[in-house]
C-alpha positions in Angstrom: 0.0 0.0 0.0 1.8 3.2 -1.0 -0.7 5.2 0.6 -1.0 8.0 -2.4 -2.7 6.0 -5.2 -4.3 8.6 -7.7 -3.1 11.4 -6.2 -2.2 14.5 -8.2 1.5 16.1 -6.8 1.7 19.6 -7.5 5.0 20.4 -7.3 8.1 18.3 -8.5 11.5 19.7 -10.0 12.9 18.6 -12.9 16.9 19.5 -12.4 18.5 20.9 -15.0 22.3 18.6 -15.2 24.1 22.0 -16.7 24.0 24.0 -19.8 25.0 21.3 -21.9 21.4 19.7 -21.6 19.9 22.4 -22.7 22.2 23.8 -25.6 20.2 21.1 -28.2 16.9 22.9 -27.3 18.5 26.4 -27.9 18.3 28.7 -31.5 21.6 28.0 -33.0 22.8 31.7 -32.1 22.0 31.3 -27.7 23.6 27.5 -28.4 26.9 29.1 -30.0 26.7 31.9 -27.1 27.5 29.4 -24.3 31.2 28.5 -25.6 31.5 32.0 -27.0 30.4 34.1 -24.0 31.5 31.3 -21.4 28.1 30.9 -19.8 28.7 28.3 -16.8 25.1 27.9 -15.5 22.3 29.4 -14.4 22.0 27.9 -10.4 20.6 30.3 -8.2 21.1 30.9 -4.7 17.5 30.3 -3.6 18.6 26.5 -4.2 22.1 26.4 -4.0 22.8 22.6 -6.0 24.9 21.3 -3.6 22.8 22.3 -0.3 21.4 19.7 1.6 17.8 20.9 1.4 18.2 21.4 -2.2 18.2 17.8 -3.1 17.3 14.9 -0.5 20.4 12.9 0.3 18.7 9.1 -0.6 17.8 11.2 -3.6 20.7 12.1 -4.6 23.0 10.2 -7.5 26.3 9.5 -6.5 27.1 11.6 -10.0 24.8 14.8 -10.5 21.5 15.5 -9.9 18.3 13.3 -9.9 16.7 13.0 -12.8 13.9 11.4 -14.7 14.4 7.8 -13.7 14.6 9.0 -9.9 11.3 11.1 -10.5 9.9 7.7 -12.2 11.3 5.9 -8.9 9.3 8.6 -6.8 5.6 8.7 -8.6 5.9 5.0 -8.4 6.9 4.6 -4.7 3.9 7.4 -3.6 1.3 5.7 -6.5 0.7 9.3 -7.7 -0.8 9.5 -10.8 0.1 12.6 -12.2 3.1 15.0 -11.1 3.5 18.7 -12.0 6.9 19.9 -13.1 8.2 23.2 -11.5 11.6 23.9 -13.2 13.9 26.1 -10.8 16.9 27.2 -12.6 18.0 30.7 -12.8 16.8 31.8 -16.1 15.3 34.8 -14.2 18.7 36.2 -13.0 19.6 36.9 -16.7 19.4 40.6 -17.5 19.8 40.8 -20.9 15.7 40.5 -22.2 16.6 38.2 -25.7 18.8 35.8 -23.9 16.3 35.6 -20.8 13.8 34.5 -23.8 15.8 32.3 -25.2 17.2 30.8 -22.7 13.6 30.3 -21.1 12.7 29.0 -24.6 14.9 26.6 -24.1 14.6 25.0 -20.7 10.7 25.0 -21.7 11.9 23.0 -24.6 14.1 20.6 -22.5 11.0 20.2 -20.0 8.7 19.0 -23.1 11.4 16.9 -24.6 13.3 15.6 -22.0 10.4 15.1 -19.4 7.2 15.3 -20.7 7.7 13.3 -23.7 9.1 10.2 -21.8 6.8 10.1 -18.9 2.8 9.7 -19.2 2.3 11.3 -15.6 4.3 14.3 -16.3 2.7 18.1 -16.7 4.3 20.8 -16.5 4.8 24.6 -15.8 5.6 27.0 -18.4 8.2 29.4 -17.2 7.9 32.9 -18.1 10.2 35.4 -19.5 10.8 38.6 -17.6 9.8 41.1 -20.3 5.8 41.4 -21.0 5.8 40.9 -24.8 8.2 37.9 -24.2 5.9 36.2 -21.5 2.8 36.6 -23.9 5.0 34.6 -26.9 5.6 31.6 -24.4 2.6 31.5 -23.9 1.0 31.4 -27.2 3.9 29.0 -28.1 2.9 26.4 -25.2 -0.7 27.0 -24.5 -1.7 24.6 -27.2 0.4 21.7 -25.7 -2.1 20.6 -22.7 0.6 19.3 -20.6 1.6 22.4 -19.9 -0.9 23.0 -17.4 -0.2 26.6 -15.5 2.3 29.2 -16.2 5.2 29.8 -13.2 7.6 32.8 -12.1 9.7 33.2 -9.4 7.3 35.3 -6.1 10.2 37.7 -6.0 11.3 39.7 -9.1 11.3 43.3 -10.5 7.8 44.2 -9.6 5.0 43.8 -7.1 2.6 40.8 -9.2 -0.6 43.4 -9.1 1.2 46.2 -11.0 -0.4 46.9 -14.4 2.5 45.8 -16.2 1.6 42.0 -16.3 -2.0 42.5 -16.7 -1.4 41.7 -20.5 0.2 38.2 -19.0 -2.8 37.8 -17.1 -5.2 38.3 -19.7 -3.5 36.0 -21.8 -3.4 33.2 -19.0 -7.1 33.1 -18.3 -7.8 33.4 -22.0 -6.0 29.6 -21.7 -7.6 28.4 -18.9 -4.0 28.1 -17.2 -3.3 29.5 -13.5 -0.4 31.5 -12.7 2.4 29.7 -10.0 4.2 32.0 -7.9 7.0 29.8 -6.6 9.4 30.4 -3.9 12.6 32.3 -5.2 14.3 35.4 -6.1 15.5 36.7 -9.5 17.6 39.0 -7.0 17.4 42.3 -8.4 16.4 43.7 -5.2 16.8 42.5 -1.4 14.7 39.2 -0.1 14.0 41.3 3.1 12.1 44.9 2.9 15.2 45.6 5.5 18.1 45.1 2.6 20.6 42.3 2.6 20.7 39.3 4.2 23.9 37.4 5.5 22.9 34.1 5.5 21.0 31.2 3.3 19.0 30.1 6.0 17.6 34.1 6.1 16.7 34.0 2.3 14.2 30.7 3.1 12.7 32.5 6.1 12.4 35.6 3.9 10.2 34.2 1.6 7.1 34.5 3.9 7.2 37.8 3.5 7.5 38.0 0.2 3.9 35.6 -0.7 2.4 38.0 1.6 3.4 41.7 -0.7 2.2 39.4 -3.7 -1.0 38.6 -2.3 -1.7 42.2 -1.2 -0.6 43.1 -4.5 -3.1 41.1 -6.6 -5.8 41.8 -4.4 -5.1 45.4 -3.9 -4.5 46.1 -7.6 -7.4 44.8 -8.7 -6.1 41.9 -10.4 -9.1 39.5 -9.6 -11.7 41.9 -10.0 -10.2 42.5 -13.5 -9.6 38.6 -14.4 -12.2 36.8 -12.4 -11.1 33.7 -14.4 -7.6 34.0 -12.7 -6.1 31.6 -10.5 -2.9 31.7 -8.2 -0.8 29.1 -6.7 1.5 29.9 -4.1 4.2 27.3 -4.4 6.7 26.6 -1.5 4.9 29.6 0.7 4.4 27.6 4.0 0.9 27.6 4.7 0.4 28.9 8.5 0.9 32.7 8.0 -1.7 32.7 5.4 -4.6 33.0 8.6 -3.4 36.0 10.6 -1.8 37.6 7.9 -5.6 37.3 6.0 -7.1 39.0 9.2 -4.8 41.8 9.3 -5.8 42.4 5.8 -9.4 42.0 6.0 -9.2 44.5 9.2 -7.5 47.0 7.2 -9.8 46.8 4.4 -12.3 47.5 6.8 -10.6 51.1 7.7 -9.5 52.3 4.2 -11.2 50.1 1.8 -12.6 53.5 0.1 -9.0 53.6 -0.9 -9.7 50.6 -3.2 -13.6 50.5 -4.5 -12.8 48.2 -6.9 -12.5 45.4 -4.2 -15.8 44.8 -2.5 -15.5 42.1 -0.6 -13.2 41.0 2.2 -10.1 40.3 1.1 -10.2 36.5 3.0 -12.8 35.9 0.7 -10.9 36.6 -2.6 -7.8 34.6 -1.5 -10.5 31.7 -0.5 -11.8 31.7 -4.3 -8.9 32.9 -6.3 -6.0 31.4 -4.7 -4.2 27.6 -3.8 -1.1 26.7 -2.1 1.1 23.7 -2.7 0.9 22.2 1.3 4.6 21.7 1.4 6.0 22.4 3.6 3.0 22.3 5.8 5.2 24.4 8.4 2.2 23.7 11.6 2.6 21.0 14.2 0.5 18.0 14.1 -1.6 19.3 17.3 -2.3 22.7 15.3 -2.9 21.0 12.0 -7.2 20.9 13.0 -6.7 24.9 14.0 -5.0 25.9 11.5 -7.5 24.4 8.6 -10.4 25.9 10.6 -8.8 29.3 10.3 -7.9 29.2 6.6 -11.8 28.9 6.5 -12.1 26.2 3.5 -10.6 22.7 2.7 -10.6 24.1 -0.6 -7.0 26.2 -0.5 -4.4 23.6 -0.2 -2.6 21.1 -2.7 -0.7 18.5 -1.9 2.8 18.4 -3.1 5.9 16.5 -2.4 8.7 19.0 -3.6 10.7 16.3 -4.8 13.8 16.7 -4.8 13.7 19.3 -1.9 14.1 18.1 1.5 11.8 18.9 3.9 10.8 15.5 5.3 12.0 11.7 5.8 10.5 8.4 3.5 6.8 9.1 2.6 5.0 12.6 3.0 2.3 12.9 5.6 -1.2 13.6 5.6 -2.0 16.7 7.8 -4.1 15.6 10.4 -8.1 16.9 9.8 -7.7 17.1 6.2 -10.4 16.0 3.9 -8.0 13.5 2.3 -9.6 13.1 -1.7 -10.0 17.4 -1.9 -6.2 17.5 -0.1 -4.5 14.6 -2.6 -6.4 15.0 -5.8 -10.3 17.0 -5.7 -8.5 20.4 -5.5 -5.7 20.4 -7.6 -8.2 18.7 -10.7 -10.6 21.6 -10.0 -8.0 23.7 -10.6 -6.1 22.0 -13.8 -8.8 22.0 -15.9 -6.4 20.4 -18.6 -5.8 17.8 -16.6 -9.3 16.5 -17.5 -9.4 12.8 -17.2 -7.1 12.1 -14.7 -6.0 8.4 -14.6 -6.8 7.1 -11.2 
């Protein structure tokens, strides 16, 4: 009994080996540009590849990085039947806008190829380009492919996830029928902290908090949901337990000042209820807060399960948080929320 049979995992990453795996599914002038320019990689910081958290150590190859056949290992031992691929690799950190596209072409292209191609089970994320105009072309490119099922960037980047600037990406992705992933990470054009700099890696994973709270304010502040009703969000990697009292801190401000923002009607606990999901790991609450916790988010209806494969955050199997409706929790939400995923193999 692997206790996850039919389960849909929302968030599993597909680790990139090194440039040279992607080069093949590069435009013959970004392939050249790797030797000429002496491009070494792409790794960021927010998940260093040697730390320990970034990669499990029984996952781990004794050479590289997992890769498909330890994924295949994984969806086998937890009986899941379909895993969503969240590729983290630092194609964000590039400034230059035509060799973020392409190089974001080409890791999308190395996902399809490399991953989706040789694995029934496997959907996947399409990862945006920084620039507007490039983000609506990936999209357009993938959106016909239906196992690309959402489209992901990184929760910190150059500007709050409200401003009007992406509303063009926005439009397109509920045109589509595909929700937009904010995963944990930093393109690192600015600070992680609203304070400056940290010193220390284990600051930058504590920062990130902070930063799914400015892009929740942001969407609902801007207007974003009111504008695209069709829009969903997935937090991915947030934590779940600030979500509550940082919701009721919000909703009592929008109490005070809400003439400030007329567009948004409602309270804004009741927009994050409808609008948005988080992947549930980690599930950062004790197991004798777990029942709480649920009853404050106010719906069995918000969280996804995930593994975060490779990732670390836990020992052998995943757990089921205790009071959790265990069909919405392992599969129910997240195939409300995929539409493309339609029939779902059980």
């Amino acid at each position: 009994m692997r206790g996850f049979e039919g389960a849909i995992d929302a968030d599993l990453h597909p680790m990139v080996p090194g440039l040279d795996a992607l080069r093949p599914h590069l435009e013959p002038f970004w392939a050249d540009s790797i030797d000429q320019r002496g491009l070494e990689g792409f790794e960021s910081q927010s998940y260093p590849p040697h730390a320990p958290r970034t990669v499990r150590a029984d996952w781990r190859p004794q050479d590289g990085f997992p890769g498909l056949a330890e994924m295949q290992a994984w969806l086998d031992q937890t009986g899941a039947a379909i895993g969503i691929l969240n590729p983290i690799y630092g194609v964000q950190l590039i400034f230059n806008a035509d060799m973020n596209r392409a190089f974001t072409q080409g890791l999308n292209n190395w996902v399809r190829a490399e991953w989706l191609e040789r694995d029934a089970r496997l959907r996947a994320s399409i990862v945006l380009p920084n620039e507007t105009e490039h983000a609506l072309a990936e999209i357009e490119r993938l959106a016909p492919d239906r196992r690309f099922v959402q489209a992901m960037r990184l929760v910190m980047g150059e500007l709050p996830h409200g401003r009007r600037t992406h509303w063009p990406v926005y439009a397109a992705l509920e045109k589509h029928g595909l929700p937009l992933c904010l995963h944990a990470g930093s393109a690192y054009r600015h600070p992680v902290t609203s304070l400056g700099w940290v010193s220390w890696y284990m600051e930058d994973v504590a920062a990130q908090q902070q930063a799914f709270q400015s892009a929740v304010a942001s969407l609902i502040t801007e207007g974003v949901f009111v504008q695209f009703p069709g829009l969903r969000v997935v937090l991915a990697e947030s934590g779940v337990s600030w979500l509550p009292a940082f919701l009721w801190r919000m909703s009592k401000g929008w109490k005070g000042v809400r003439f400030e923002i007329p567009w948004q009607a409602e309270p804004p606990a009741e927009t994050v209820r409808r609008h948005i999901r988080l992947t549930a790991q980690p599930f950062d609450a004790p197991d004798e807060a777990a029942a709480q916790l649920l009853g404050h988010l106010g719906s069995q209806e918000l969280l996804l399960w995930a593994s975060d494969f490779p990732h670390w955050n836990y020992d052998g199997l995943p757990s089921l948080p205790p009071g959790v409706d265990r069909e919405k929790f392992l599969r129910g939400n997240a195939a409300a929320l995929y539409h493309r995923l339609e029939r779902v193999p059980a």
